[in-house]
DODO-633669 format. One record per atom (N, C-alpha, C): x, y, z. Coordinates in steps of 0.2 Angstrom, whole numbers, padded with zeros to 4 digits, always signed. Example, Ala and Ser with C-alpha at 12.3 -4.5 7.8 and 13.67 -1.06 7.14 Angstrom:
residues 2
+0066-0028+0039;+0062-0022+0039;+0066-0016+0039;+0064-0011+0035;+0068-0005+0036;+0064+0000+0039;
This chain:
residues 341
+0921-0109-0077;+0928-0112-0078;+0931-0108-0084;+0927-0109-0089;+0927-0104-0095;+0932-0098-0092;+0926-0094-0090;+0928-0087-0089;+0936-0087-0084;+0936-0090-0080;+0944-0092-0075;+0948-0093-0080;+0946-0098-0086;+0953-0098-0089;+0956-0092-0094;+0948-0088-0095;+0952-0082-0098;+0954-0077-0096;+0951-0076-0090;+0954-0072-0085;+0963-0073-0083;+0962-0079-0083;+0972-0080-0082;+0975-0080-0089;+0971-0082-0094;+0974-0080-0101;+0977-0072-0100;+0970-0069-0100;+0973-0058-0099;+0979-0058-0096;+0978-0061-0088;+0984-0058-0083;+0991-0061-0086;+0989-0067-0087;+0998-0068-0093;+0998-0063-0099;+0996-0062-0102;+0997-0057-0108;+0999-0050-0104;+0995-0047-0101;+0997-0043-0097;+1003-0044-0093;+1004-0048-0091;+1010-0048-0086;+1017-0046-0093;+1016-0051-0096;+1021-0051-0103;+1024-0044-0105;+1014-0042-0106;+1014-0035-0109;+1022-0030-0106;+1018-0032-0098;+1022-0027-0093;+1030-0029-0091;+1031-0034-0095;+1039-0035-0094;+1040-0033-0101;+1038-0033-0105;+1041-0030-0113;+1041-0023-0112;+1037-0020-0110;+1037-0013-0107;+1044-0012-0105;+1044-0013-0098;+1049-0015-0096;+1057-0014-0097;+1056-0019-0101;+1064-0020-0105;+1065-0016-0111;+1058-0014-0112;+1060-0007-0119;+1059+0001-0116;+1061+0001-0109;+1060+0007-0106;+1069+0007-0101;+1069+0000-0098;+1076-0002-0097;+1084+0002-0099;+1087+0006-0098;+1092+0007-0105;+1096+0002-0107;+1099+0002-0110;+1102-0003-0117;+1109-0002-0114;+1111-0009-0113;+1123-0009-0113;+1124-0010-0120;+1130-0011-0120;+1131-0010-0127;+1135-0020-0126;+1133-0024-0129;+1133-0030-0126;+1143-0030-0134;+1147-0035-0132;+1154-0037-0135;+1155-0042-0133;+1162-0043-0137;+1167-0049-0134;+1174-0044-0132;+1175-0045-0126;+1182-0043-0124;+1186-0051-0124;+1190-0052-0125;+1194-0058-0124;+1192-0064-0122;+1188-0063-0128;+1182-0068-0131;+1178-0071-0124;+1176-0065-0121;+1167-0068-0114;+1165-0062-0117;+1160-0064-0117;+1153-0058-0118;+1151-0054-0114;+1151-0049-0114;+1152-0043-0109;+1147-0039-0111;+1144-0035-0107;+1141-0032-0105;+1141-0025-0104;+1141-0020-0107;+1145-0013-0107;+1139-0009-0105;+1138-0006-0097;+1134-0002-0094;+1134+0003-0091;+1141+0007-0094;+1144+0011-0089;+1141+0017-0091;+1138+0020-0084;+1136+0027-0087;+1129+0027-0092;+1124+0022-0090;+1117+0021-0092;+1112+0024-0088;+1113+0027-0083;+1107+0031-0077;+1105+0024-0077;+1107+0017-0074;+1102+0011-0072;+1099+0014-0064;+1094+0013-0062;+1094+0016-0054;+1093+0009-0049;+1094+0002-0053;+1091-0004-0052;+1097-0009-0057;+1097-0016-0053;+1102-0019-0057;+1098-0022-0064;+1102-0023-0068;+1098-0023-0076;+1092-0030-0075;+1086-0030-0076;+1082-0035-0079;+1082-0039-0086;+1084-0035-0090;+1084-0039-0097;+1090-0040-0100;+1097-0042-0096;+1101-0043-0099;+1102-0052-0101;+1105-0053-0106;+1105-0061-0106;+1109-0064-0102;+1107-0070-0100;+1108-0073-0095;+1117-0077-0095;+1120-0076-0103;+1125-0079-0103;+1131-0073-0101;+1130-0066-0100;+1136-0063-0101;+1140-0065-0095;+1147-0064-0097;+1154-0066-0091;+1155-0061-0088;+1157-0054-0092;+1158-0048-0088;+1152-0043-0089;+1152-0039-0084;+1144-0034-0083;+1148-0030-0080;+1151-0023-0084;+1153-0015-0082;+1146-0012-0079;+1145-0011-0075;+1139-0008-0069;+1141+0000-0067;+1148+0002-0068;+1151+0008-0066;+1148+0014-0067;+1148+0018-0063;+1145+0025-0064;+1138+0026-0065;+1132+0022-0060;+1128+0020-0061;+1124+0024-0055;+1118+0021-0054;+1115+0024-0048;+1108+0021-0046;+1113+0015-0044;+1110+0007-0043;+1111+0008-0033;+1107+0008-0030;+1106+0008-0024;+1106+0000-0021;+1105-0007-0025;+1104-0010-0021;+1104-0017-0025;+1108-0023-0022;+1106-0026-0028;+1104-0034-0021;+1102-0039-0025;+1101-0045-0023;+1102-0052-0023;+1104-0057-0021;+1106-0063-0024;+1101-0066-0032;+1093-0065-0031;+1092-0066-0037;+1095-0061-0043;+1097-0055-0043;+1101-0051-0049;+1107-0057-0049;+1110-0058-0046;+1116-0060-0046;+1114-0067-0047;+1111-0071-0048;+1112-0076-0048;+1107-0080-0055;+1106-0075-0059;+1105-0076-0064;+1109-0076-0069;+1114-0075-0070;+1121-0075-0072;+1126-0081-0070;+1124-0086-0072;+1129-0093-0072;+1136-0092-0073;+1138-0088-0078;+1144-0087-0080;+1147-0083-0078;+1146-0078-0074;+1150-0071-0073;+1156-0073-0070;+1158-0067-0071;+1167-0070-0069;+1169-0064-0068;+1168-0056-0072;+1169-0052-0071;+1161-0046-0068;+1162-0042-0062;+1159-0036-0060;+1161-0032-0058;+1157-0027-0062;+1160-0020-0059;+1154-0015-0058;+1153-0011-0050;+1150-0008-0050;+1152-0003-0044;+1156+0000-0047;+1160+0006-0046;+1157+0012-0046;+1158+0016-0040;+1153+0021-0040;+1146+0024-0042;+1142+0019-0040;+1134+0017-0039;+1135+0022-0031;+1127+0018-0030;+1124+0021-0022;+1122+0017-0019;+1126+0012-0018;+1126+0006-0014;+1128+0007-0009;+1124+0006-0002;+1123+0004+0002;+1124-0002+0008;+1118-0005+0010;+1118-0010+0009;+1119-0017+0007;+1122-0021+0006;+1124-0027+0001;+1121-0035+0008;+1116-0037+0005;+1112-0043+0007;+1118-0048+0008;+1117-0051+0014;+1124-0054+0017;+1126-0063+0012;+1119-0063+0006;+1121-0070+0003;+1121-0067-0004;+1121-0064-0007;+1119-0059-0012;+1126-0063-0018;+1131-0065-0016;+1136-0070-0020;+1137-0076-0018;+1133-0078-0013;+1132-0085-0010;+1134-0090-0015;+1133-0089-0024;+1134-0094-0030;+1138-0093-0032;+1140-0088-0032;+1144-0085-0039;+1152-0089-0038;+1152-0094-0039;+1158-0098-0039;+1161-0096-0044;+1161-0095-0051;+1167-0093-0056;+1164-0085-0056;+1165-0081-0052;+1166-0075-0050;+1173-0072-0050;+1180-0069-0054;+1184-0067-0052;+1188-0062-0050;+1184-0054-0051;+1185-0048-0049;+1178-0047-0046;+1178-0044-0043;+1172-0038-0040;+1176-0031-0037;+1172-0027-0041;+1173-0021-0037;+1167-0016-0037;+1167-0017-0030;+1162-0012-0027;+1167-0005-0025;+1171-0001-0027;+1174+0006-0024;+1169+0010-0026;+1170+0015-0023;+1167+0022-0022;+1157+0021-0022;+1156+0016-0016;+1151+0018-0014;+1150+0020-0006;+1144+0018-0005;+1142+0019+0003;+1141+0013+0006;+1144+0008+0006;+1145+0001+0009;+1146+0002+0016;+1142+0000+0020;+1145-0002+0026;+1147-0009+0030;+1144-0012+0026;+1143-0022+0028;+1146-0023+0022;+1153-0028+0023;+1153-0032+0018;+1152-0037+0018;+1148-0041+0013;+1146-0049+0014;+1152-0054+0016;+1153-0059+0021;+1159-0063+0023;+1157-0067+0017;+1153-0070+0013;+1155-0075+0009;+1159-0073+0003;+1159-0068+0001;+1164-0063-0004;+1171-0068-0002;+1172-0068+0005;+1180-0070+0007;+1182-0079+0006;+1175-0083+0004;+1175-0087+0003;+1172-0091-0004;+1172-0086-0008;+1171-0087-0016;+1177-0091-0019;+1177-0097-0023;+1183-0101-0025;+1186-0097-0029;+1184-0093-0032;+1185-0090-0039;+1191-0083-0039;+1187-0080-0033;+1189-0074-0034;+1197-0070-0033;+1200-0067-0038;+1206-0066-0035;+1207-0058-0035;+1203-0054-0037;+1203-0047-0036;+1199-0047-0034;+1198-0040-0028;+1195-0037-0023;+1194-0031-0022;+1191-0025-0025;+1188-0018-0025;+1184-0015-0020;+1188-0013-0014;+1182-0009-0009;+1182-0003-0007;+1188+0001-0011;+1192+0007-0008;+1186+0012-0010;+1188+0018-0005;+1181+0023-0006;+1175+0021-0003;+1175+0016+0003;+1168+0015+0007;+1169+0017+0015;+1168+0024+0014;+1172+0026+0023;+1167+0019+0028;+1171+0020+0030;+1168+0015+0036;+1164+0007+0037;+1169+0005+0031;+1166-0002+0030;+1171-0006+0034;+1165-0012+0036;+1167-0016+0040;+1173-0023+0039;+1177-0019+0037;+1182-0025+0034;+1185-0030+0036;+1186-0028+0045;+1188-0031+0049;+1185-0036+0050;+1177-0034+0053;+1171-0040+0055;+1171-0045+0051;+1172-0043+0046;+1170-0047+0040;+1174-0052+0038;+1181-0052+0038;+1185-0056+0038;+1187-0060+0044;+1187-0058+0051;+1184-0060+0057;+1180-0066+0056;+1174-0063+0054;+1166-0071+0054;+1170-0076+0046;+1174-0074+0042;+1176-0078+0037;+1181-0081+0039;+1184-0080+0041;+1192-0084+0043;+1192-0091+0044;+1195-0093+0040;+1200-0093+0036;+1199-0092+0029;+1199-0085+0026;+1198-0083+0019;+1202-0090+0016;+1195-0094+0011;+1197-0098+0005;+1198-0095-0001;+1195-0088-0005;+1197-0085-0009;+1203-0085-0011;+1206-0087-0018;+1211-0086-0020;+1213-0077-0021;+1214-0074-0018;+1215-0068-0019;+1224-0064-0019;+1223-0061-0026;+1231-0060-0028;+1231-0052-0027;+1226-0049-0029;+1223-0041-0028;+1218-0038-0023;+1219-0034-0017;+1214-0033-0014;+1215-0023-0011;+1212-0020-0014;+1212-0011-0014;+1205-0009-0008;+1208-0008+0000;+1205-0005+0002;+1207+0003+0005;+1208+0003+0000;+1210+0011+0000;+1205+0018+0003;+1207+0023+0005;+1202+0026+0008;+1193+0023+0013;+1197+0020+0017;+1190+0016+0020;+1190+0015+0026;+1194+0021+0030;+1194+0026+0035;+1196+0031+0036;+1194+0036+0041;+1197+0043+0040;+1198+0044+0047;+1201+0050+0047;+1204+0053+0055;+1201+0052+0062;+1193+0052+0061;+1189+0051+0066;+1187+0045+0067;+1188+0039+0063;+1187+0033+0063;+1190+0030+0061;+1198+0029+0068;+1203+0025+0064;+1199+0017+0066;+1203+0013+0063;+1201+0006+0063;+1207+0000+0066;+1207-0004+0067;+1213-0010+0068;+1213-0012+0060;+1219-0012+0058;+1222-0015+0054;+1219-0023+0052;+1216-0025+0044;+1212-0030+0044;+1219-0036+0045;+1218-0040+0047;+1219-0047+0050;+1218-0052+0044;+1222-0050+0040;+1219-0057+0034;+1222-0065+0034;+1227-0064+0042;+1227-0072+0042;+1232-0076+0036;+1233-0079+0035;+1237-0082+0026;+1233-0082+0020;+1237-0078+0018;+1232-0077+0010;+1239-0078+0006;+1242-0084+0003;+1247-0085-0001;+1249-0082-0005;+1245-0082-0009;+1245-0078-0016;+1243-0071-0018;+1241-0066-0013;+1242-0060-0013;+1248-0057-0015;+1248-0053-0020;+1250-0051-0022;+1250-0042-0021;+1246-0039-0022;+1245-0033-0021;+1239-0030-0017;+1244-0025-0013;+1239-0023-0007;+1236-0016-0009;+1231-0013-0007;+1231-0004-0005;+1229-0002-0001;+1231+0002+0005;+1228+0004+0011;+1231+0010+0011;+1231+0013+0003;+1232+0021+0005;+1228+0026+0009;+1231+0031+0011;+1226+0035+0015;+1219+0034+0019;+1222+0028+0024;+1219+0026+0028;+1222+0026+0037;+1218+0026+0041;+1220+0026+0049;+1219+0021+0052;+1225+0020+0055;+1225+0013+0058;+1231+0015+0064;+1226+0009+0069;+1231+0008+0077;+1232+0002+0078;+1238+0002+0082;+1240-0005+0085;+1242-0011+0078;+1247-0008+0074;+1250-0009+0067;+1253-0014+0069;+1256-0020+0070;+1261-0024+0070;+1265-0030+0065;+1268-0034+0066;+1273-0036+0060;+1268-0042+0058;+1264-0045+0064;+1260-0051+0060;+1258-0051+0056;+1252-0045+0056;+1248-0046+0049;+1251-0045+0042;+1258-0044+0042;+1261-0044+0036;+1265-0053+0034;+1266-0056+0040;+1268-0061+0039;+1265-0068+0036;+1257-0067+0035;+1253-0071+0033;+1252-0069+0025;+1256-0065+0023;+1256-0061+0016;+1262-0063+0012;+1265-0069+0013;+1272-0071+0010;+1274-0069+0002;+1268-0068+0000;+1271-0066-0009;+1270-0059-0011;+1269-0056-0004;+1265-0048-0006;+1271-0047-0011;+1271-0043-0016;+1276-0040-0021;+1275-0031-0021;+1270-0030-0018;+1267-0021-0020;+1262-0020-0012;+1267-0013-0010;+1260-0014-0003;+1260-0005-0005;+1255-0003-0005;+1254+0003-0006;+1249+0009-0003;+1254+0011+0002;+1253+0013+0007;+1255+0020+0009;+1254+0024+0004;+1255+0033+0005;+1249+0035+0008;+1254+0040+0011;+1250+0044+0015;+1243+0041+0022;+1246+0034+0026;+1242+0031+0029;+1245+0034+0035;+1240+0034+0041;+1242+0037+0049;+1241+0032+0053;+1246+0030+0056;+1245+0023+0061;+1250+0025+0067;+1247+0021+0071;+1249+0019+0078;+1252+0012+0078;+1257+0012+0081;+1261+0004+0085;+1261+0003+0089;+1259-0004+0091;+1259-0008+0096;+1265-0006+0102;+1271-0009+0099;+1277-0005+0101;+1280-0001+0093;+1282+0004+0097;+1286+0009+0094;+1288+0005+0087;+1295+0002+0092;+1301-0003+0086;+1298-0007+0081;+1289-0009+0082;+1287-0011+0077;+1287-0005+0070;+1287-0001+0070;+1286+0003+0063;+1293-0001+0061;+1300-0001+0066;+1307+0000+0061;+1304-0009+0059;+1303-0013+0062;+1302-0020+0062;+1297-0022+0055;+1292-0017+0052;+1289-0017+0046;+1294-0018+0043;+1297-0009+0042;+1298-0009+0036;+1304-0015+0034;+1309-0016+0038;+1312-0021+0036;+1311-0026+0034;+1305-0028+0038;+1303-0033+0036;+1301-0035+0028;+1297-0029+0025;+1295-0029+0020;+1302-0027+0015;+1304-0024+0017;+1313-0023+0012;+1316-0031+0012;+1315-0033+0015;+1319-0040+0015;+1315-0045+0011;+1308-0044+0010;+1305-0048+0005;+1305-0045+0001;+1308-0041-0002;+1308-0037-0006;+1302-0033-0009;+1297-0033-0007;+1291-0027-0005;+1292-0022-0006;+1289-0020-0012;+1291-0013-0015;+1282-0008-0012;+1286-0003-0006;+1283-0001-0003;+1287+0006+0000;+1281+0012+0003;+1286+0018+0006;+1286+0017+0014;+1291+0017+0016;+1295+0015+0022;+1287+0019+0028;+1285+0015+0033;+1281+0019+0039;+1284+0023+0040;+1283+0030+0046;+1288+0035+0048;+1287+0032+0055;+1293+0032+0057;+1295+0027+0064;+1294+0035+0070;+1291+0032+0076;+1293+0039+0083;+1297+0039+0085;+1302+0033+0085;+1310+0034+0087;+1313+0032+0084;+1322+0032+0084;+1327+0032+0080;+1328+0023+0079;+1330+0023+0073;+1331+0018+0070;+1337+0014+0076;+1342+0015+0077;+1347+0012+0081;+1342+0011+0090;+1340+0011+0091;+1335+0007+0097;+1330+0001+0097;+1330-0001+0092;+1328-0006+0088;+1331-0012+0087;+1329-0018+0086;+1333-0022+0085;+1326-0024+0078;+1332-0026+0072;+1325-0027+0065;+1322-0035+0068;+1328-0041+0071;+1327-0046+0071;+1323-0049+0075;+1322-0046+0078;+1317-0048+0085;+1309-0047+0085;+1309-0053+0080;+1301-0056+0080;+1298-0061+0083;+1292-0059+0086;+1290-0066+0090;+1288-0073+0085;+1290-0077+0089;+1292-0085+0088;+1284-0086+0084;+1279-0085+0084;+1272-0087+0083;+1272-0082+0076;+1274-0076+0075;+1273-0073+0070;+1276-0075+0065;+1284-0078+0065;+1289-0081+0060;+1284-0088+0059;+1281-0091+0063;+1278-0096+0062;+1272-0095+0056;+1267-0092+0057;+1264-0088+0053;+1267-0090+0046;+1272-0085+0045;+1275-0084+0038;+1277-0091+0037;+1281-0096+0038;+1282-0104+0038;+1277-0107+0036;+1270-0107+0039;+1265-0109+0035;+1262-0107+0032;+1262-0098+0030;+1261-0097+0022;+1263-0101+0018;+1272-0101+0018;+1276-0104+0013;+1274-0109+0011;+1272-0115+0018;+1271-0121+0016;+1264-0122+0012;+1260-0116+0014;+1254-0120+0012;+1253-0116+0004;+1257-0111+0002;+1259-0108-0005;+1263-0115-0007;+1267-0116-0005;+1273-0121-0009;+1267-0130-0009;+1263-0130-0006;+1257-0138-0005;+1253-0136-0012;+1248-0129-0013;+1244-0129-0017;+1248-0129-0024;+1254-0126-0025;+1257-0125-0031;+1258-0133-0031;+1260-0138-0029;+1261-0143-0031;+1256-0148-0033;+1251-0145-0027;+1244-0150-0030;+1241-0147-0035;+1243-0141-0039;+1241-0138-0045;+1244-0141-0051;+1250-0142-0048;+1256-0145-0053;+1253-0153-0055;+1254-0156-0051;+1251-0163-0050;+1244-0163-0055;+1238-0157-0054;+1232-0158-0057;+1235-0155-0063;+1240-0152-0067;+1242-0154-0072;+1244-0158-0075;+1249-0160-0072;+1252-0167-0075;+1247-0172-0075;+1242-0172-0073;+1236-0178-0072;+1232-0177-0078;+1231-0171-0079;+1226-0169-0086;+1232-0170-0092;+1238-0170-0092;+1243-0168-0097;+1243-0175-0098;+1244-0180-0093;+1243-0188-0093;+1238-0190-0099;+1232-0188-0094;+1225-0189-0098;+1224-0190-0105;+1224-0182-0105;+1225-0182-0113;+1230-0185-0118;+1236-0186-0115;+1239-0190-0118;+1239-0196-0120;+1234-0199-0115;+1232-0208-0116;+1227-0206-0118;+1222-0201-0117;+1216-0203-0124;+1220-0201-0131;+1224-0198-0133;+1227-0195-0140;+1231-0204-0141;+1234-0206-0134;+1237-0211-0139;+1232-0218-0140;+1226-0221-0137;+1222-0225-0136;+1218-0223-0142;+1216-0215-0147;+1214-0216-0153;+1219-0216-0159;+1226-0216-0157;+1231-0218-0162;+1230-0225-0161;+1230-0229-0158;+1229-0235-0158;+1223-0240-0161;+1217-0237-0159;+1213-0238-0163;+1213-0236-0171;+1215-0229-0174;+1217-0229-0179;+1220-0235-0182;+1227-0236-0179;+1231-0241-0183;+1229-0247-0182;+1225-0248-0178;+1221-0256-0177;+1218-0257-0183;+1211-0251-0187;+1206-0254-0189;+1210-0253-0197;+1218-0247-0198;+1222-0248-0204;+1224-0253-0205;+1228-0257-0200;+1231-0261-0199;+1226-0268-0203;+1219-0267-0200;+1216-0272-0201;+1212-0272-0206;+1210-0266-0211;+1210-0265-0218;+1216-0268-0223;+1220-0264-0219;+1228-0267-0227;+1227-0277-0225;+1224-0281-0221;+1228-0286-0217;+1221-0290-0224;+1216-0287-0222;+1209-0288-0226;+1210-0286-0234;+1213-0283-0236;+1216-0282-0244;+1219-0286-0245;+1226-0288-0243;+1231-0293-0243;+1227-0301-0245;+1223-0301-0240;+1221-0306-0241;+1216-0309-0245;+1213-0304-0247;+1208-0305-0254;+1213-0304-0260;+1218-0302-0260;+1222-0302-0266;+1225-0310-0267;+1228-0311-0261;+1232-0317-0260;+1225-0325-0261;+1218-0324-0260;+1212-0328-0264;+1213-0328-0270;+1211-0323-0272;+1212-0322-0281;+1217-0326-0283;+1224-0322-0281;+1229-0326-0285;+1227-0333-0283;+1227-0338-0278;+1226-0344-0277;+1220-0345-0281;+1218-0344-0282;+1211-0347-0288;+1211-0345-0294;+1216-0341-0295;+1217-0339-0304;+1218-0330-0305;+1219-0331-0310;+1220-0321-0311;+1213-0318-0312;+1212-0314-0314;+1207-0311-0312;+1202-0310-0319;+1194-0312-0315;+1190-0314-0323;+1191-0309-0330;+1194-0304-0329;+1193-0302-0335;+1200-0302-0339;+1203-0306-0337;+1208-0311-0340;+1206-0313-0345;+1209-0314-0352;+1209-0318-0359;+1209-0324-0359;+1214-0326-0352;+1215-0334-0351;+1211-0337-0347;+1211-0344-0347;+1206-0345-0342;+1212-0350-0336;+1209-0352-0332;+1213-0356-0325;+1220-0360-0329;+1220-0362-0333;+1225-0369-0335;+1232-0362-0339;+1230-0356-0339;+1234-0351-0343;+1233-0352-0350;+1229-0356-0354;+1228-0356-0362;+1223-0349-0364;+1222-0351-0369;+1220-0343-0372;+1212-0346-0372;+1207-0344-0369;+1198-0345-0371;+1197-0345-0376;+1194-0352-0380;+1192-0352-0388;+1183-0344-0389;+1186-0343-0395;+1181-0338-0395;+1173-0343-0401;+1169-0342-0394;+1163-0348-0399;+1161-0344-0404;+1160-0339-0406;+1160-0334-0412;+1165-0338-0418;+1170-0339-0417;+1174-0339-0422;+1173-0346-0427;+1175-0345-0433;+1173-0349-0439;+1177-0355-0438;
């Protein structure tokens, strides 16, 4: 029995040994405060693995320029806090389909410029996240992926899949359904068929769609002149598609009925959330207002109830005479001094 418990005494010691090894062989980020989250600075360390001994509380972790093949839900889910990831041109691959399963206060990721071919569908259903980095992963599955997520809950305002087809692999244009809050797109220099007005109509607050030098095909024709209108009219600052016929064959207005509906219930369900956001403010603004005024209240109670307790000891006194170190005694004569002659 002896001998077993010192035999497992070694293998922890040794095992310890072999994590402190480890961590002192590991390279070093340069750990800060950016805008006050503690961050994690690892760009350009040769990691070839996501870090093991970094502390468990950082928010942001720069990963950039790294040569990290492969990472897992336990890397990631050691990190309660994160809110920022960057892991920008690594050698990523593969990405395990639950690998952010957790990461609920997650709010940028960027995986660009690796070899990604799968993107995890729960990425489209993280609470948190409102920017989205994929550009530079030829032939990532962006479509399937929001296909099996649909209907993206991710609050997402920024989303760059830029370069993530080429000539020989044009793709269909991804289908993001209503995303309200989008605000900025990138689908530069990419290939796409069968382009048409709906997928833009789910996008009500696009402000920026940036879109040089992409090669697409149209459903019909008249859709190219039916974009770009479309987008000049929301005022979508974007470079016009190059249309295969003349502009006057065209009608800009002739949108299907289920499409403009589309865009109707962006609005509405952009214009519902803003209000239930409003509402959860004014209910916390409530809040805190009745606890601030519930502890003035009690302030002024126990003051209140102080000065009321003074008053009233002063108001005994006087009723029972002035106060013993008085000369006089109750009747107001002078106290005979027994000392005296």
């Amino acid at each position: 029995m002896k001998l077993e418990i010192l035999w497992l005494f070694i293998l922890h010691a040794f095992s310890c040994h072999a994590a402190d090894v480890d961590c002192r062989r590991e390279p070093k980020c340069v750990i800060a405060r950016v805008h006050k989250m503690k961050t994690a600075n690892c760009y350009d360390k040769q990691f070839k693995n996501f870090p093991k001994c970094l502390n468990t509380d950082v928010e942001i972790i720069d990963l950039s320029f790294n040569r990290i093949r492969k990472i897992t839900k336990a890397d990631i889910d050691r990190f309660k806090y994160l809110k920022f990831l960057y892991l920008a041109d690594n050698l990523l691959t593969n990405i395990e389909i639950d690998v952010f399963e957790d990461a609920d206060d997650l709010t940028t990721l960027d995986l660009s410029l690796n070899a990604i071919n799968r993107v995890p569908p729960v990425i489209f259903q993280l609470p948190s996240l409102t920017s989205l980095y994929l550009s530079q992963n030829l032939n990532i599955n962006i479509v399937d992926a929001i296909e099996v997520s649909k209907p993206i809950v991710s609050p997402l305002t920024q989303i760059d899949i830029s370069q993530t087809t080429d000539e020989d692999n044009y793709s269909d244009f991804p289908n993001f359904g209503i995303l309200p809050f989008l605000l900025f797109l990138n689908i530069t220099r990419n290939f796409y068929f069968n382009l048409t007005p709906r997928f833009f109509m789910g996008l009500c607050n696009l402000q920026k769609l940036i879109n040089d030098n992409v090669t697409t095909d149209f459903e019909d024709p008249c859709d190219c002149w039916r974009i770009n209108y479309w987008l000049k009219d929301k005022h979508v600052k974007f470079s016009p598609f190059r249309c295969a016929i003349v502009e006057s064959q065209c009608k800009y207005t002739d949108f299907k009925e289920e499409d403009l509906q589309l865009y109707n219930q962006c609005k509405e369900k952009h214009a519902a959330i803003q209000r239930s956001n409003l509402i959860l403010k004014i209910s916390i603004g409530i809040g805190v207002a009745l606890i601030i005024i519930i502890i003035l209240i009690v302030i002024i109670y126990f003051w209140r109830k102080r000065k009321n307790n003074r008053i009233k000891h002063n108001s005994t006194i006087k009723k029972h005479g002035v106060d013993d170190s008085s000369p006089l005694n109750v009747q107001g004569k002078a106290v005979s001094n027994e000392y005296s002659l």
